[in-house]
C-alpha positions in Angstrom: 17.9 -41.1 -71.6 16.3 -38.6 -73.4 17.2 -35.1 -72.9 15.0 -32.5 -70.8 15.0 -29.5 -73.0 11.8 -30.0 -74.2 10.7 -28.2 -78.0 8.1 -26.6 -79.0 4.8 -29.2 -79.4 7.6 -32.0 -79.7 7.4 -35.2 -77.6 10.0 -35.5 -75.0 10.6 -39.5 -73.8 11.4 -39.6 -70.2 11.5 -42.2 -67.5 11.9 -43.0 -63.7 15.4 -43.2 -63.0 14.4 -45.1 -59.9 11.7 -47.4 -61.4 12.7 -50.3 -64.3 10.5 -49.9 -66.9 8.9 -53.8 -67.1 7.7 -53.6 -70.5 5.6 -51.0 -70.5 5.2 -48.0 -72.6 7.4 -44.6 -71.6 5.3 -41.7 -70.6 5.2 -39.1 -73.4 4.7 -35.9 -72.1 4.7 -32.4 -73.8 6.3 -29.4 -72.5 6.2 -25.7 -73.3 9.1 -24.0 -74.5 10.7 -22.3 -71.3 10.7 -18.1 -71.4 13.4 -16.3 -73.1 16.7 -16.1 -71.3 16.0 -18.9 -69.3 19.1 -21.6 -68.5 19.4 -24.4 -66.6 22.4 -22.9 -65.5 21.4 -20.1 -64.5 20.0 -19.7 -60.8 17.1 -17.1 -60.0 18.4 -13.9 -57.5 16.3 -13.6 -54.8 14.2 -11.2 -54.0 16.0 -8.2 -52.4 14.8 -8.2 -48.2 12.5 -5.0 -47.4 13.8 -2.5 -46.0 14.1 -2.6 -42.1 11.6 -0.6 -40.5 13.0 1.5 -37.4 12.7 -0.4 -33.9 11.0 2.1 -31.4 10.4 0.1 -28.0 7.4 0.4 -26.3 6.1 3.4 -24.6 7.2 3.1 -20.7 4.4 3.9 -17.7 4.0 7.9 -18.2 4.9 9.7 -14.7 0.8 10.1 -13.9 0.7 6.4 -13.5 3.5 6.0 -11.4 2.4 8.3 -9.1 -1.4 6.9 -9.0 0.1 3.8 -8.2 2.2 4.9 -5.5 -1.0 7.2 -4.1 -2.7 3.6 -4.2 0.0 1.7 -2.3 0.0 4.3 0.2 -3.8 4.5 0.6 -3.7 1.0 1.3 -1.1 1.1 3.7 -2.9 3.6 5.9 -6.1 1.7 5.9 -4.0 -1.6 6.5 -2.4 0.5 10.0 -5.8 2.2 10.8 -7.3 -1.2 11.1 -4.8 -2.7 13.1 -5.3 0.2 15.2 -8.5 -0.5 15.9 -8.0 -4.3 16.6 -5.3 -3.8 18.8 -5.5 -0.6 20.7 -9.0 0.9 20.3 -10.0 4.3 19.2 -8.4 5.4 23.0 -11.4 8.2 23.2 -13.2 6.8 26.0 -16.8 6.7 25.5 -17.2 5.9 22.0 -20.8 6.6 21.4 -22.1 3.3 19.8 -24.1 0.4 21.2 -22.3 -2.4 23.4 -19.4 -1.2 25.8 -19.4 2.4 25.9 -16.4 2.1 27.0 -12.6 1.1 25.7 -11.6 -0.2 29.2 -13.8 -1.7 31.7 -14.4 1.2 34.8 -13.9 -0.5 38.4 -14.9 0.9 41.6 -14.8 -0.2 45.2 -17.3 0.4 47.7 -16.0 2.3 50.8 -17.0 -0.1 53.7 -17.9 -3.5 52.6 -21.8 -4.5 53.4 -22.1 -7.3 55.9 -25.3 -8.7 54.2 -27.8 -6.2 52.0 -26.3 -3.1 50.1 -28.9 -0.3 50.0 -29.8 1.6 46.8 -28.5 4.8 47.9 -25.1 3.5 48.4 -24.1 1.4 45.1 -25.8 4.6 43.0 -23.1 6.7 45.3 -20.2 4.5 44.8 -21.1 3.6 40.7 -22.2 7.7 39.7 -18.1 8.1 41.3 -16.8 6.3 39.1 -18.4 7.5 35.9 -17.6 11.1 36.8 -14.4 10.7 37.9 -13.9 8.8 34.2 -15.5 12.1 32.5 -19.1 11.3 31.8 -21.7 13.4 33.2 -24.4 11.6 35.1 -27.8 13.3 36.0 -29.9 10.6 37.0 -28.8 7.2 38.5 -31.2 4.7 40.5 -29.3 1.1 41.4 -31.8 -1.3 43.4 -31.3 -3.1 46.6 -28.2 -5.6 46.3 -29.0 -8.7 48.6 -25.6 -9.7 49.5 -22.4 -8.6 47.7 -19.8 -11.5 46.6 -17.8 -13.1 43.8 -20.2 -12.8 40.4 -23.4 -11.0 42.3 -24.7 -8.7 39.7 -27.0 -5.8 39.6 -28.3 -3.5 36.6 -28.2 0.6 37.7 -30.3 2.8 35.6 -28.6 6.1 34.2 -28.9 9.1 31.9 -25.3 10.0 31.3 -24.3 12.9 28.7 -28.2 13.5 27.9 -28.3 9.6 26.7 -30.0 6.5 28.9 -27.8 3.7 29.6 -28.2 0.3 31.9 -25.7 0.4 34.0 -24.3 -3.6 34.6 -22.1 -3.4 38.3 -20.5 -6.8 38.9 -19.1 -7.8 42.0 -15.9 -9.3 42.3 -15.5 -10.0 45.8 -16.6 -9.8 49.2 -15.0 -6.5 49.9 -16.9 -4.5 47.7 -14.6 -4.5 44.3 -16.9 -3.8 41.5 -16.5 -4.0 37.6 -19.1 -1.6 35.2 -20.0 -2.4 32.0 -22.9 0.6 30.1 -25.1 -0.9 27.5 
């Protein structure tokens, strides 16, 4: 074996140490002379690590997000209750102003003798304008027709200007005895 310190433009004979050389030729290869100072004995330092830079961690949330997220959470909170409110117990004002049921609760009234057959006008508009003042609205007009008979589910629509505002008037019976239920649309 030839050795691997290779001259200047000189021919240096090597071969595969692994590989039998079955009569062919040996590879001639030429080197360049290595750079001054170098040895094969001699191993290269490495390169010296930079320098570590200084570990800052990362900003935490600044005190005007905390607090917008805890104006957020609360905000939500109330509308979450206010709703439930609603749902469950109603704005508890009594007349609320809007279309439908004027009314949280239905108003029930009872006539003071129960009819035998027909129930005039003038008596349903005394026993149903009653009730609706005696709940806080202010009727100044009511007309209720003639009721043929009065008894479970009979019903009969009353016209009314209460508070300044029209409303039908819905009375329905609920019994023979005169127990009626009012619902203003």
């Amino acid at each position: 074996m030839t050795s691997h310190y290779a001259h200047r433009d000189r021919p240096v004979r090597t071969r595969d140490l692994g590989v039998r050389n079955l009569g062919k030729t040996a590879m001639t290869t030429y080197q360049t002379p290595p750079p001054p100072g170098w040895s094969p004995h001699t191993w290269a330092r490495p390169e010296p690590a930079p320098a570590p830079t200084s570990y800052r961690p990362a900003p935490g949330p600044s005190r005007l997000a905390v607090v917008a997220v805890v104006l957020a959470s609360l905000a939500l909170l109330l509308a979450v209750a206010a709703g439930v409110a609603v749902l469950v117990g109603g704005s508890g004002s009594g007349n609320d102003g809007g279309g439908g049921s004027g009314w949280d609760a239905p108003l029930t009234g009872r006539l003071d003798a129960a009819p035998k057959g027909a129930l005039g006008g003038g008596t349903l508009q005394s026993a149903v304008s009653k009730v609706i003042i005696e709940d806080g609205g202010g009727v100044t007009q009511l007309t209720c027709p003639a009721t043929p008979s009065v008894a479970q589910g009979v019903v009969t629509v009353c016209h009314a200007t209460i508070d300044g505002d029209p409303w039908a008037v819905v009375v329905l019976f609920e019994d023979t005895d005169g127990s009626f239920t009012l619902d203003l649309i």
